[in-house]
Structures are given as structure tokens and as C-alpha cells.
N, C-alpha and C positions, 0 to 999 in steps of 0.2 A: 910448608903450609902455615899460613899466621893462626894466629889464636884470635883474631877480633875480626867479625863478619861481616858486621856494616860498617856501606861506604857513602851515608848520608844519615843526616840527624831526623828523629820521628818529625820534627814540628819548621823549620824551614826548609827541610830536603836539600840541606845542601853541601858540598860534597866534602868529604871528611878529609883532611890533610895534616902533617904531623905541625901544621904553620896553626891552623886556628882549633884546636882538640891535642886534649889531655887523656892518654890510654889509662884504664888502670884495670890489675887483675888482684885478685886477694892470692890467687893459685902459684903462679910465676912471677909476678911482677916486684918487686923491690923499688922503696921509696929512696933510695942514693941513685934510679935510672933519670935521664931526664922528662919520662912519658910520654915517649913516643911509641906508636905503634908497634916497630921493633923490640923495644925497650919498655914496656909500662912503668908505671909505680905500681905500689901495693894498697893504699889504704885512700878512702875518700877525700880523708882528710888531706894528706899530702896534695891530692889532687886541685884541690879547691884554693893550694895555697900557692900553687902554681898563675903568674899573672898571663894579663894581654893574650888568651885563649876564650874562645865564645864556646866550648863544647867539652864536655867530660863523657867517654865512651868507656860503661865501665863492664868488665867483661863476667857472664853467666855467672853467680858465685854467692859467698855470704862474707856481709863486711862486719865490722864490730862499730860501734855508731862514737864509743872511745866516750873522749869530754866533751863530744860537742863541734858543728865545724865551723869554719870561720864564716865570715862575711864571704859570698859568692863570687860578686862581682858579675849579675846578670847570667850565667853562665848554664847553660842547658846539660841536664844531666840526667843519662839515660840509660837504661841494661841495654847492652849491647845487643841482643836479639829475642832472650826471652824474658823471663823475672830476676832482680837479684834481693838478697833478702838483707835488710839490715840491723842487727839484734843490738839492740838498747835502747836510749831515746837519742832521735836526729834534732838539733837543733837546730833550725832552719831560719837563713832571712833570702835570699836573694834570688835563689836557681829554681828552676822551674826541673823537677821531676817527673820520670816517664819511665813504667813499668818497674814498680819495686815494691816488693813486702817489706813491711818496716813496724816494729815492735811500739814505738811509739814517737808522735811527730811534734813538737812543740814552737810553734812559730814566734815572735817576738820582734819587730822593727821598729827604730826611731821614728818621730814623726815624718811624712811625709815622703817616710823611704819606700821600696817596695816588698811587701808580703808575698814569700815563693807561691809558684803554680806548683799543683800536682794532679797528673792527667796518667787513669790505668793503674791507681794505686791499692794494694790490702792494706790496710793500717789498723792496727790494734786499739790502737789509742792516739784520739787526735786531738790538740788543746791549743787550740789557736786563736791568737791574742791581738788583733789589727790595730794598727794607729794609722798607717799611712795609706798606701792605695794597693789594691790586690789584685794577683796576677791571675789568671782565670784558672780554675779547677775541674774538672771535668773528671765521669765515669770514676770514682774511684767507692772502695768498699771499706766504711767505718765502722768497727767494732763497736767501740767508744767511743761520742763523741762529745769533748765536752766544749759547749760553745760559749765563748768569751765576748769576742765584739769583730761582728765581721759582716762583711758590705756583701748581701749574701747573695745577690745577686748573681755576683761571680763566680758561686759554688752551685756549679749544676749536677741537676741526673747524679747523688750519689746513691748506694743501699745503706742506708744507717742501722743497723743493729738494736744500739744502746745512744740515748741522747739525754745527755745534762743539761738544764736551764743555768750556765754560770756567766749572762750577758753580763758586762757591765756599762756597755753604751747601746743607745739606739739611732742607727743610721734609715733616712727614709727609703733607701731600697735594699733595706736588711731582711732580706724574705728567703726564705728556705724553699728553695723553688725545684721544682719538677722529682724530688728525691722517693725512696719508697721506705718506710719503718717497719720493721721487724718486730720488735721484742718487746721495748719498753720506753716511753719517753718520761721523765721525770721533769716535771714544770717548776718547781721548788725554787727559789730566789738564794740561789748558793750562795752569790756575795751582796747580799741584804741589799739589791740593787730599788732604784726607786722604781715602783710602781706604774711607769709609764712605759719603760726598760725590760719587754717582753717578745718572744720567737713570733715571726709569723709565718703561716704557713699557707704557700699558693701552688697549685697546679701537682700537690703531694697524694699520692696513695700510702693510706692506713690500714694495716691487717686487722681484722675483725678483734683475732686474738692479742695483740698488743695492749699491753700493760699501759694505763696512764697512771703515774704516783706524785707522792708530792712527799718529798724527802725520805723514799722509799718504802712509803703507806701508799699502799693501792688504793686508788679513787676506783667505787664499784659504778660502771656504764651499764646502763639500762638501756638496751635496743629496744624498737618495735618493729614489727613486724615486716613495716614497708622501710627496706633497704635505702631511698629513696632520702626517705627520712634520716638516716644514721646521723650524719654529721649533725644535725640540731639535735639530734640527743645524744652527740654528746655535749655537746656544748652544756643544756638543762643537768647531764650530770653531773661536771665540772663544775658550775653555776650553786649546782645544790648540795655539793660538799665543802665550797665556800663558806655557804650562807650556814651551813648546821658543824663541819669543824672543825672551822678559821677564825680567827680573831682581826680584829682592826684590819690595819694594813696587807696580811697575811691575805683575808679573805676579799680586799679589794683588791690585791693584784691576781688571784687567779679569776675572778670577776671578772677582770678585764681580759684575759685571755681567754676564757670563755665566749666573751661580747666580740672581742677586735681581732684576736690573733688569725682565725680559720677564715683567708680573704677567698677569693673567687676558685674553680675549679677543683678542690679539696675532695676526696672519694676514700671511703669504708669498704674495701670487699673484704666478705668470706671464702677465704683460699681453700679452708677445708671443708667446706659443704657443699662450696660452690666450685667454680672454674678453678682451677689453681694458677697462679699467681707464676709459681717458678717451676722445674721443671723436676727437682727431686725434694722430697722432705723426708727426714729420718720416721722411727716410730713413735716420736713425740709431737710430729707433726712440724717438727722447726726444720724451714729450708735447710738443705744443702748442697743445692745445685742451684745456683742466685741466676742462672740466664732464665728468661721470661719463657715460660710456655708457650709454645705457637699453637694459640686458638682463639677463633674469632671473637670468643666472648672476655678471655681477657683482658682487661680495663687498662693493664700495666703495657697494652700493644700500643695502644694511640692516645693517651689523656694528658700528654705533657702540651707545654706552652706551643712546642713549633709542629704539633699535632704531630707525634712521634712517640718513642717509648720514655718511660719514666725509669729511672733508679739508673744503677752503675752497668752492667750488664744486657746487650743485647738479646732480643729472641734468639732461641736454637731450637733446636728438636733434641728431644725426650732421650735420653743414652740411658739403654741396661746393659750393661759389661756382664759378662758370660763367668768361666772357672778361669782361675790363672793358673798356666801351664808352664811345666819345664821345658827351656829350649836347647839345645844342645850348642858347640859353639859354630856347628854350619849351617843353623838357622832353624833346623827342623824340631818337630814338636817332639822331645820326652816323656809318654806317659808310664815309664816307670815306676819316677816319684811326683808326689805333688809339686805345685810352683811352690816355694818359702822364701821365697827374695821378698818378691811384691805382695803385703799384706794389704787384705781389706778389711775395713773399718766398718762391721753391721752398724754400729751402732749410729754412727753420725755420716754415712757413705765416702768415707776418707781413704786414700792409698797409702801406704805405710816402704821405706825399704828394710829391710832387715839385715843391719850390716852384719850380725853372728849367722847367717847363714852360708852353707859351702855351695850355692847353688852363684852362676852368676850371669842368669839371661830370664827372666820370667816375660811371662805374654799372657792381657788378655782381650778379648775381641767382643764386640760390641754385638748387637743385634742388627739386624738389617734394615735401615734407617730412610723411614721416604720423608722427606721434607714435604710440607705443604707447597712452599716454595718450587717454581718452576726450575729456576737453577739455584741450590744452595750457596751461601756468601759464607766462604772456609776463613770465617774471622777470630780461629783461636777456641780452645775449650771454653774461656771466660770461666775457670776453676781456679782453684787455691793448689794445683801441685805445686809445690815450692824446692829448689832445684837442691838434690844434693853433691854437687860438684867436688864442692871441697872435701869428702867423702869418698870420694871417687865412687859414687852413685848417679847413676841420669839416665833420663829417657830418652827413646828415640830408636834410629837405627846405632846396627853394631859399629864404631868408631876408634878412631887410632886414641888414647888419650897419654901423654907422653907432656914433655916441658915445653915443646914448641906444636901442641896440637889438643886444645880442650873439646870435647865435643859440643856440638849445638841439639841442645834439648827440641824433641818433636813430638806428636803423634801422628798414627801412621794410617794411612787411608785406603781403604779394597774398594774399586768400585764394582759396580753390578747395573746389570742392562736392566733387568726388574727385578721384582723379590724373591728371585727362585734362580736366576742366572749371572753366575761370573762374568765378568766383561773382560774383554781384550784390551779396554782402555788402561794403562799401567797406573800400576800402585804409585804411590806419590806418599810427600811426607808434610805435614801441618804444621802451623808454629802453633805455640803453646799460646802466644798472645797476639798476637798482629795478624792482618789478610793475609793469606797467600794465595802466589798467583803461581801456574807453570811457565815456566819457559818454552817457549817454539821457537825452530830453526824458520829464518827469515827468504834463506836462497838454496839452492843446491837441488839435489834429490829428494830431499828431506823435508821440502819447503812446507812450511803448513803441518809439519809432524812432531808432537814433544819431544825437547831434546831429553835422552835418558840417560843416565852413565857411565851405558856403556860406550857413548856417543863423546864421550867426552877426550878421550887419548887422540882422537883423529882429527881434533882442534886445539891439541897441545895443550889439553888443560888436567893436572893431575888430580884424582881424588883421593878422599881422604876414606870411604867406604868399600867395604869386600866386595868386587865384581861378583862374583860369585852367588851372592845371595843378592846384590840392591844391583846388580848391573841393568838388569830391564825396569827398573824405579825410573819415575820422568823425575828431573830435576826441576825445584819449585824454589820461591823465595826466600824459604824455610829453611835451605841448603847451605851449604859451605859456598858450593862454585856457584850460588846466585852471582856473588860479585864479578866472579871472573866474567860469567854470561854478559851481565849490564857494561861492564868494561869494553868488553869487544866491540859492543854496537851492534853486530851480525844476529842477538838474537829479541827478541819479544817476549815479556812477559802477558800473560793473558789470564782472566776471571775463569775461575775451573767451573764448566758446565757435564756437571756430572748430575742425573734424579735418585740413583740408588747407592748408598754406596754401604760399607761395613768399617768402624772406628776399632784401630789395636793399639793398646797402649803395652810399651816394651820397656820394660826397668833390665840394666845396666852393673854388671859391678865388673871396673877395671881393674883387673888383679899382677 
């Protein structure tokens, strides 16, 4: 059984071989191997230093971000199937990134070089510094961000958090386009930048309660009544802490941002009076569940440029997770003791694992989930679980985890004919970030029926899962033997058309 799933890259599709891809695990792999599939290396960095490769496939895990890595060399660089986490700051010029938490991201290129893409990212802290041209950015979620000079065009649909004014050039399609603010924006002229040298922002949704400051002095916003109105006032309140206190240049450059910055389609909702925005918020009221609410009056459904949704995360439906249970190691539920593997987090709605615990299978299960939606689009929790592999902790079903077998992180899918009945349609398993699709057998007896598997020994393909417990599970793209399935030819992945189903999330400790 190999340790690396996918057998094509998220952004050309095209098909992975040890001639143009660099493997790498933190887990197994070794920087003396040459990086091949077989053989990974261990660390990014080795990876990237590696020539004449277009692809770095790096497997489930957590890397250390070390000094820094080299120059790229155009090179597409992606988690292997779900999230991998990168803990320091990433020093970035060349590769375009796809699915990774990263502590903090610092971009920096010569003139006229190229500025990495990052598509599907959490990032804590992002500080990026443009001279040359930029590779496109898309969907990702910024803690921190602090903006330097960049062609903003390029950086669509993110959630921003926290955002610093630290521009020091202005490009004419440097616009902050289709993103959603959270928390706080600070307009403040960090690097005593000139007065012309200001964020604009187009096609953005603003939370009512969002902090506007100016070097971490809250500007007080005065709404009226008609919502309608928000965006000119705030502008009149920005405008009017200017003119009462700011001095000279200070008060002419947030002048101007008041006057120029907020260009066409710009929107204030009240998430918490009104519709809600996202789909979970703590008891502070600060999201914690960043997919979009599916409700018609939500603004954040359809206000972006190509009349679609705004920020990093797609709509879902609303998930309330039940008790977390003890499971025993043939699958069944222990109500003995309580679950103490899988902690939950009241206070910010977080999962937790608890490596000092003697427990090592928790499970908990979702509410019974109708989508608005005629067929729901299984595109990933779009959450912050973050993997703990190298722990030997992870989600999903139960899995062999050993030197030649890491497991692939999931969550796990009940379906239900309506709100009151189990389906015969079998359990399936979700990725944690990306679509998934089932497989169907294409010929035989079976034609037109999901392959399960326990379907799978009688087409000579072994798995790496307990028959016993997942053998009537339909095998999805979220799987192991997806590849072997797409290899053969013989089967069809298809959109899972399911209206009811129930979400179980299953934490892991391989002992």
C-alpha cells in the first residue's frame, strides 16, 4: 500500500509520475532518498531544492518552515489529499500552494519575477511584498494580514480576520476584491506611505461589528437606521475622525480613504441581528464556522463580481455535532465511559485530540442535515481541523498506520431517505477539503451500483480498511483505492446525490 494518494496535481490534472513530482513526507520520508514516490524526502525544503520537477506532492503531516525555502522554480506544491500544516514563517517566491495551514507566509521577489499563488490556504499571518507580477490567489483564510504592495486583483474571495494598511506602492488594479472582514481593519499608514498610497475596496462584505482603527485607536461608526445607507456612513465617520483627530497629512490621507477607497458594490451586514453571514459563531458572536449560511437573505450568497459567493469559503449547511462517544476497536459504540480522545472546544466551537488519554477511537455525529440544496455538493467541511499525523492522531475511518501506510484523513457520511429514515444508500467517506465523488462499477452485474469494499478483493485490488466494519462503505475519491479505481478505467466517479444525510466525525489514536 503506498503512503501518497494522489495521482494528478489539484491545478493542471495532470498525471503524477516519479519523472515530473517531487514526493515528500515529514513521517517516513528521508532527505538522502531521491523523492520519489517509493522513496520521499522528508522536509519542503529538500523538496524544492530538488531541479527539473513541475510538482512537489507532499504527504498529510506537519513540516517545520526551518530558514526559509529556496527559490521554487515555478513548481506546484500541494497536500497530498487533505491539509498539511506548516509551523514557522514560509518564505515564499515562486510555487503556487494548495491546501495548507501555515503559521506565517512572507512573500518577497525580484523585479519582474513571479509572486507565489496560494489557493485553499489558513494562514495566520500573511505579509506580502509584490514587485513583479502575481500568480493568482484564490479562497484562502487570513488571520493577519498585513498588506504591502500587491496587484490585488489577483487575490480573490479571501476571509480576512485582521488587515494592516502597510501599502507602500499603488498599482491601478490594486483593489481588494470580492473578500469578507471579520474583526478589524486598521487604515493607519504603517510605512509613512504617501497619501495617494491607499486599500481599495470593491465587491467586499463588512460585518457590522468590525472594528475600523487607525494605529489601534478605534474610529467610533455611527449607523443610521437605514442599512441602505451604512457604507456613507461610514465613510462621514472616517471623514469625521479625520477632520477632529488627525493633523496635516495624517488627516488627509484617511480623507482620501473615506472619499476614494470604498469603489462600487461594497456591503455592511448585521450578522447578528440579522441573517447570519457564516454558519457557526461562538458566545462572543465571532464566527467559527467561516462556510456561508445557506439562506436566501444572505448577501455573502451572491454579491461577489462574477455574481457568486464572497470570502474564502463556500455555503454549507448549518452542522450541530451531538456527545462524543467511546468506540470500541470493532466499531461499536461504548457507553461505559465517556469519549476523552476528542475534546470539544465550548468556547470557540474547536475539536481538540488528547494525546494523555487511554481511550483510542472517539465518534461524534451530526444532526440530521436537509440541505436547501436539491443534491448537496460534498465539497469538504471547509473548517480548520488541522491533521495530527505526526502524533499518530487523525480522522476518518479505522486504518493500517505503519512505515509503508499513513492513513488519509476524512469525515464520514450516514445517509437518510428523509428525517426520520436510514437509507440503504451506503455510508461513504468525505474529504476534509476537496469534492468528493463515489465511484460506480461501469459493466458486469453491478453496472450502475457504488463500488464498496467489499467489492473490491474480486477486482484484485487490496484495501487498506477493516472489512468488517467499512466493508459495505461505497468507496469515494476521499479513499485510498480511489486511484487504483481511476487507474483501471473499468469504473466512474459520479456527484453524490443524496437529500438527507447525518455528518460523524471519528478521531484516531494509533497505538
Amino acid at each position: 500500500m503506498a503512503i501518497f494518494k494522489s495521482i494528478r496535481d489539484p491545478f493542471y490534472k495532470e498525471l503524477l509520475t516519479n519523472d515530473n513530482t517531487i514526493y515528500c513526507c515529514s513521517i517516513t520520508g528521508s532527505d538522502n532518498n531521491p523523492g520519489t514516490r517509493e522513496a520521499p524526502v522528508q522536509t519542503i525544503q529538500r523538496a524544492l531544492k530538488i531541479e527539473n520537477k513541475n510538482f512537489v506532492c507532499v504527504n498529510d503531516g506537519i513540516y517545520d518552515a526551518g530558514s526559509g525555502y529556496p527559490h521554487a522554480n515555478h513548481k506546484v506544491l500541494f497536500a497530498d489529499k487533505n491539509f498539511c500544516t506548516i509551523i514557522g514563517t514560509y518564505v515564499a517566491h515562486e510555487s503556487c500552494v494548495y491546501n495548507f495551514h501555515i503559521d506565517k507566509i512572507y512573500g518577497t521577489t525580484p523585479d519582474n519575477d513571479t509572486t507565489p499563488g496560494f489557493n485553499n490556504c489558513c494562514i495566520y499571518e500573511f505579509e506580502h511584498y509584490k514587485k513583479g507580477i502575481v500568480m493568482s490567489s484564490r479562497y484562502n483564510y487570513i488571520e493577519n494580514f498585513i498588506a504591502r504592495g500587491i496587484s490585488y486583483t489577483y487575490l480573490e474571495n479571501f476571509t480576512i480576520k485582521n488587515f494592516k494598511n502597510y501599502l507602500l506602492r499603488a498599482y491601478e488594479d490594486g483593489i481588494l476584491l470580492n473578500h469578507i472582514f471579520i474583526n478589524e481593519i486598521d487604515l493607519y499608514k504603517y510605512t509613512n506611505q504617501s497619501i495617494e498610497i491607499y486599500p481599495k475596496f470593491k465587491y467586499c462584505l463588512f460585518r457590522k461589528s468590525l472594528k475600523w482603527s487607525w494605529n489601534g485607536n478605534i474610529i467610533p461608526i455611527t449607523y443610521s437606521e437605514d442599512k441602505e445607507n451604512w457604507i456613507n456612513d461610514l465613510k462621514s465617520s472616517l471623514q469625521d475622525y479625520a477632520e477632529k483627530n488627525l493633523q496635516e497629512d495624517d488627516s488627509k490621507y484617511l480623507t482620501n480613504i473615506a472619499n476614494k477607497s470604498f469603489l462600487e458594490n461594497n456591503l455592511i451586514h448585521d450578522d447578528i441581528e440579522d441573517t447570519p453571514i457564516f454558519n457557526k459563531y461562538d458566545k462572543e458572536n465571532n464566527p467559527v464556522d467561516l462556510s456561508l449560511y445557506l439562506d436566501k437573505n444572505n448577501p455573502a450568497l451572491h454579491m461577489s463580481s462574477h455574481n457568486s459567493f464572497v470570502g474564502a469559503f463556500p455555503p454549507s449547511v448549518r452542522i450541530n455535532m451531538k456527545e462524543i462517544i467511546n468506540v470500541d476497536n470493532d466499531g461499536c459504540d461504548d457507553y461505559n465511559e465517556p469519549g476523552n480522545l476528542l475534546i470539544y472546544n465550548d468556547s470557540d466551537g474547536s475539536y481538540e485530540g488528547d494525546k494523555s488519554s487511554n481511550q483510542i477511537w472517539n465518534s461524534t455525529r451530526s444532526n440530521i442535515i436537509t440541505p436547501e440544496l436539491c443534491c448537496f455538493d460534498f465539497s469538504g467541511i471547509q473548517g480548520f481541523l488541522e491533521t495530527g499525523l505526526n502524533t499518530r492522531l487523525y480522522f476518518g475511518k479505522k486504518q493500517i498506520y505503519d512505515a509503508n501506510n499513513i492513513p488519509v484523513e476524512t469525515i464520514e457520511v450516514i445517509p437518510y431517505d428523509d428525517e426520520n429514515t436510514l437509507s440503504v444508500f451506503p455510508r461513504f467517506s468525505c474529504s476534509l477539503s476537496e469534492n468528493t465523488q463515489i465511484w460506480y462499477h461501469k459493466s458486469g452485474n453491478k453496472s450502475g451500483m457504488p463500488v464498496l469494499f467489499n467489492d473490491l478483493a474480486d477486482i484484485g485490488i487490496l484495501s487498506n480498511v477493516d472489512l468488517k466494519i467499512y466493508g459495505n462503505y461505497a468507496v469515494t475519491t476521499a479513499d485510498y483505492n480511489s486511484n487504483d479505481l481511476e487507474l483501471s478505467g473499468n469504473y466512474i466517479a459520479k456527484k453524490i446525490s443524496i437529500r438527507y444525510f447525518r455528518l460523524e466525525l471519528n478521531l484516531h489514536f494509533a497505538n
